[in-house]
Every structure is written in C-alpha cells, then in structure tokens.
C-alpha positions as a Markdown table, in Angstrom:
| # | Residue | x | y | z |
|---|---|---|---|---|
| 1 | Unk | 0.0 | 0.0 | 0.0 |
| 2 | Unk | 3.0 | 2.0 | 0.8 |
| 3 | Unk | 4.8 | 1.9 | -2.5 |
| 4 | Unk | 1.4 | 2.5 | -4.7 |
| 5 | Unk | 1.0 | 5.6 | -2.5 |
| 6 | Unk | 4.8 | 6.4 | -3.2 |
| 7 | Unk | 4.1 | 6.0 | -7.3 |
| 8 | Unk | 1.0 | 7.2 | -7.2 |
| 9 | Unk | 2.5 | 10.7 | -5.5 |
| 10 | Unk | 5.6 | 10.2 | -8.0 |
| 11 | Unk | 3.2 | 9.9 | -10.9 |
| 12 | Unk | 1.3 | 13.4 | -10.2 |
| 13 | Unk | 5.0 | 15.1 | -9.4 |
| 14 | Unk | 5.9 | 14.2 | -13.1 |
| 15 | Unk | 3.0 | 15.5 | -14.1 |
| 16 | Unk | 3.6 | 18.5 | -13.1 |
| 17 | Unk | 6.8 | 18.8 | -14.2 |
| 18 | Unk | 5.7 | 17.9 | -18.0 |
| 19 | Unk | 2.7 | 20.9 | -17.2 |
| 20 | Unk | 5.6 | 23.3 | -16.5 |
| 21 | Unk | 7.2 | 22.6 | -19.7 |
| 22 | Unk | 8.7 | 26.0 | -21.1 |
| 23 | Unk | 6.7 | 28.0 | -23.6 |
| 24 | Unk | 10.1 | 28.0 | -25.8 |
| 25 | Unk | 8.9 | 24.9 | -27.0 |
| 26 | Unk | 6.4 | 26.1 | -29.0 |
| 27 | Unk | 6.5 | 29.5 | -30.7 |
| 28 | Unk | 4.2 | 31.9 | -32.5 |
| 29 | Unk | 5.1 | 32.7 | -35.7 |
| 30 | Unk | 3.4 | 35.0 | -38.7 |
| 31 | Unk | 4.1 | 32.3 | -41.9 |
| 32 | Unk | 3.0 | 33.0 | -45.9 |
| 33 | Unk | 0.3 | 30.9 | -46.7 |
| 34 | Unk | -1.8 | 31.0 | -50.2 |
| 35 | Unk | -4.9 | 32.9 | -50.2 |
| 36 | Unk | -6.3 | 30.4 | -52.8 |
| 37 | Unk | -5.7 | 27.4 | -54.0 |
| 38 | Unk | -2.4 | 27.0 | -56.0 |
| 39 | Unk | -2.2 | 23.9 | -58.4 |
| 40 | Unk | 1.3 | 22.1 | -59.2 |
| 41 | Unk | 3.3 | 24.2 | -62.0 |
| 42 | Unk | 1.1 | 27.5 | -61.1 |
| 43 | Unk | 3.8 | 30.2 | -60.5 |
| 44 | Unk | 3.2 | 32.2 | -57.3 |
| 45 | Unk | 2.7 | 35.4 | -57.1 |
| 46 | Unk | 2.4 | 38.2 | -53.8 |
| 47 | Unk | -0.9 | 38.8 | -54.8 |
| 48 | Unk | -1.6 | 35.4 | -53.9 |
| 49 | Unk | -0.7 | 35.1 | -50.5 |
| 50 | Unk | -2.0 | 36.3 | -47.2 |
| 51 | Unk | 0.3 | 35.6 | -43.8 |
| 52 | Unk | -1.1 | 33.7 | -41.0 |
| 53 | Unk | 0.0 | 33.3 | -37.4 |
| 54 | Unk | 0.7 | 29.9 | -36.3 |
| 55 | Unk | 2.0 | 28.3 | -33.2 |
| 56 | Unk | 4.9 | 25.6 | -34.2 |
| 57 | Unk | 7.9 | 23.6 | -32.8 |
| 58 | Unk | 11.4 | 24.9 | -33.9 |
| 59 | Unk | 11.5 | 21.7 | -36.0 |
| 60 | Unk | 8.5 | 22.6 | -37.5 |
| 61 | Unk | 9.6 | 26.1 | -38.2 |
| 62 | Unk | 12.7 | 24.9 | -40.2 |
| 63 | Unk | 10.6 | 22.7 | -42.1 |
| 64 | Unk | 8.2 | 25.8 | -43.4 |
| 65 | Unk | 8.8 | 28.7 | -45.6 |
| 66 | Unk | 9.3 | 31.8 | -43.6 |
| 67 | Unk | 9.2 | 34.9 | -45.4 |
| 68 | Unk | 7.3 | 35.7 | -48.4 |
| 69 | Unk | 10.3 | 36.7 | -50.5 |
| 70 | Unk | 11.4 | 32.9 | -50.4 |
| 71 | Unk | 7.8 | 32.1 | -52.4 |
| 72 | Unk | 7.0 | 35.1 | -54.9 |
| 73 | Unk | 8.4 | 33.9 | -58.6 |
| 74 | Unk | 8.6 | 30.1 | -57.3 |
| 75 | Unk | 6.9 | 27.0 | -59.1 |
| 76 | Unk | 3.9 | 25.1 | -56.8 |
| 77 | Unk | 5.3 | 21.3 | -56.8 |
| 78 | Unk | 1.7 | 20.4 | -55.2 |
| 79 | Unk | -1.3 | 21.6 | -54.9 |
| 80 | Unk | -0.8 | 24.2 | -52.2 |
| 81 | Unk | -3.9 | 24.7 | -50.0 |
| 82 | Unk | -5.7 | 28.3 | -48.3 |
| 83 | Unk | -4.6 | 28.9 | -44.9 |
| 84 | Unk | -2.1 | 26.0 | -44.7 |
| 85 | Unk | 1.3 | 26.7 | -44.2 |
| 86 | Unk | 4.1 | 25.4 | -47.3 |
| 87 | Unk | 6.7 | 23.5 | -46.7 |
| 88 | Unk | 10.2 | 24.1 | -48.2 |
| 89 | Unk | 10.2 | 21.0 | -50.8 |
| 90 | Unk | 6.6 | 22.1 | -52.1 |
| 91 | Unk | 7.9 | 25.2 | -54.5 |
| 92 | Unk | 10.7 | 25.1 | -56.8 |
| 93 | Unk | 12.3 | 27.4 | -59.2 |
| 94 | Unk | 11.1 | 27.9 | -62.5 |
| 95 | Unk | 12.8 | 25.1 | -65.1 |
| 96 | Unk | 14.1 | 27.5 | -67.9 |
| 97 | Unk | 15.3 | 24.4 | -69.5 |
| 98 | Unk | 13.0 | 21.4 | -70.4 |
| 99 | Unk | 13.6 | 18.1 | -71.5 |
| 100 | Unk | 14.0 | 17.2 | -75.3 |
| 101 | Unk | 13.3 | 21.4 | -76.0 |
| 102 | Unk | 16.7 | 22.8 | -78.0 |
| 103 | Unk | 18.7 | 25.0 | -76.4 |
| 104 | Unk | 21.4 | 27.7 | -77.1 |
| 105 | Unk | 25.1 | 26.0 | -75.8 |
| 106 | Unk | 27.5 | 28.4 | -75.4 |
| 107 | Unk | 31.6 | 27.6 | -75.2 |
| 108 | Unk | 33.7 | 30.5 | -74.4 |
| 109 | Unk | 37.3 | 30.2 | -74.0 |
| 110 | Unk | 40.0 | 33.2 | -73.9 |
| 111 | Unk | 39.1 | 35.3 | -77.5 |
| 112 | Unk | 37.1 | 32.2 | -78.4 |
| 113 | Unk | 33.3 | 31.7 | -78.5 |
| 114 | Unk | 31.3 | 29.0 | -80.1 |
| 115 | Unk | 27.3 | 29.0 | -79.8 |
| 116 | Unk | 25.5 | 25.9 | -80.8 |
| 117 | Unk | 22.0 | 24.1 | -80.1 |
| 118 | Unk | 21.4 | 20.8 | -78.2 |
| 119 | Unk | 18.9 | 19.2 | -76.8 |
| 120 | Unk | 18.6 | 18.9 | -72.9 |
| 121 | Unk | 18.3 | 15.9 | -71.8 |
| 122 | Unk | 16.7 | 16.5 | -68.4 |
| 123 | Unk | 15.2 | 19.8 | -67.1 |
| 124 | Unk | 16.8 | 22.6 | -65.2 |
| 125 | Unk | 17.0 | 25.9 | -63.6 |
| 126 | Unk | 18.8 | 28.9 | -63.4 |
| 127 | Unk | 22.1 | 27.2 | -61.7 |
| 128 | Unk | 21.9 | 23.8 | -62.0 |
| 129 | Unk | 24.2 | 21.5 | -63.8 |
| 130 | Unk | 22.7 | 19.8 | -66.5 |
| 131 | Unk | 23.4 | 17.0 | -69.2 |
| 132 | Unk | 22.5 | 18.4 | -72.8 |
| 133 | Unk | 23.2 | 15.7 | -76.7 |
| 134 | Unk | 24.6 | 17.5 | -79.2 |
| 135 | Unk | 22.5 | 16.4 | -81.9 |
| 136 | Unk | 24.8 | 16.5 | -84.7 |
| 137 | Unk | 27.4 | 14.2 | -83.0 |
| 138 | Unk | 25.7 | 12.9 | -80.3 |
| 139 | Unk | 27.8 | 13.9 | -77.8 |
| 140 | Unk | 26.9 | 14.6 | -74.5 |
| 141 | Unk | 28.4 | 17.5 | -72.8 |
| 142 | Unk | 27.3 | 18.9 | -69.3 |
| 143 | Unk | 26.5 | 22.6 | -69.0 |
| 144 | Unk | 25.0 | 24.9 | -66.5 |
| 145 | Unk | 21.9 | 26.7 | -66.8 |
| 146 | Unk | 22.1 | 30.3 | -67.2 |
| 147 | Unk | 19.1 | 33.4 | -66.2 |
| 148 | Unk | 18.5 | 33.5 | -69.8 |
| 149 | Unk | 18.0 | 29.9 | -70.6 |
| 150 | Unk | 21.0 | 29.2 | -72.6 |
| 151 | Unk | 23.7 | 27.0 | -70.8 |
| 152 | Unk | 27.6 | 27.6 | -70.3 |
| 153 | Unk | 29.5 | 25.1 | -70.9 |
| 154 | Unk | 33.4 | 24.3 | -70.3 |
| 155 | Unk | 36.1 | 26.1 | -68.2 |
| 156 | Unk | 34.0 | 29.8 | -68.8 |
C-alpha cells in the first residue's frame, strides 16, 4: 500500500513537471500561406498570399517557408492549400530548360566563342548542372543553366 501511494505521489509530481514545460517549446510565428488554391506548376505570385500566425515547434519552423520573399516567382510542386502553411520541398524554381526542347550552348574560352544548339536531356534551372546531346554528334556535354536559358559550358 506504501509503494502505490509512493508512485501514485511520483506519478502526479511528473505531471507536473511535464505541465511546467517552457513556452520556448512552442513559438508563435506570422508564416506565408496561399490565399487560394495554387495547383502544381502554377507560378506564385504576392498577390496570392496572405500571412497567417501559427504556433509551431522549432523543427516545424525549419521545415516551413518563412518569409514571403522565399515564395514570390517560385513554381507550386503540389497543390498548395488556403490557410495551410508550405513547406520548403513544395515550390521550386522555375525550369528554364525542359527536356527534349533545344537549347542555345554556349563555349567561351579566352578570345574564343562557339554558340550551338542541343537538346537537354533533363530539365533545369537557373544554376543547376545539366546533361544536354549535341545532336549533330551525339555527344553529351554537361552545361550549366544560365538566367536567360542558354547553358555555359566548359572552363568559362
């Protein structure tokens, strides 16, 4: 009887412990969420967002866009629902590059420049290494995808 009193008064200490918890655990935070519904490959625009305050764990913080400026000219990967927040891996950059679509290759090297076309052979954004054919020897060469759609290749 002495020991079920003993855990029984251990039992409602620990309990009160886990009520004390720090607030830090959770925090209030004012996240971008979409004002309508977005649909995958929709670009996303400020217009169509609204902020919304939401109380979240630090790992569910990191796991969330945060700002606004970290959406506005992105790609929807998913449908992206009103009021919800979006996580990091549900927008991506536009692809300037797509698949099997010819694109401008440029090789520049000291006084030299040479501008062909080839054809991607997966898509890509500004920034990203890519694998492109060379259709007339069907070579293929890796390049890296420039702002204006065109990908660098070589030492340049």
């Amino acid at each position: 009887m002495k020991r079920l009193l003993l855990l029984a008064g251990l039992l409602i200490f620990v309990g009160g412990l886990l009520a004390l918890r720090p607030a830090s655990a959770q925090m209030v935070s004012t996240l971008p969420v979409p004002g309508i519904t977005i649909y995958p490959g929709d670009p996303i625009t400020d217009e169509m967002l609204t902020e919304r305050r939401f109380r979240l764990t630090r790992a569910s913080l990191e796991a969330v866009v945060a700002g606004r400026e970290m959406l506005v000219g992105k790609v929807a990967r998913r449908t992206l629902l009103p009021g919800q927040p979006i996580t990091i891996n549900a927008v991506e950059s536009p692809k300037l590059v797509r698949r099997g679509v010819p694109v401008r290759i440029v090789f520049t090297e000291g006084g030299l420049t040479i501008i062909t076309y080839a054809e991607p052979m997966q898509s890509g954004s500004a920034g990203e290494v890519i694998r492109v054919r060379n259709t007339e020897s069907g070579t293929v060469i890796v390049g890296v995808v420039q702002t204006d759609g065109s990908i660098v290749v070589g030492n340049s």
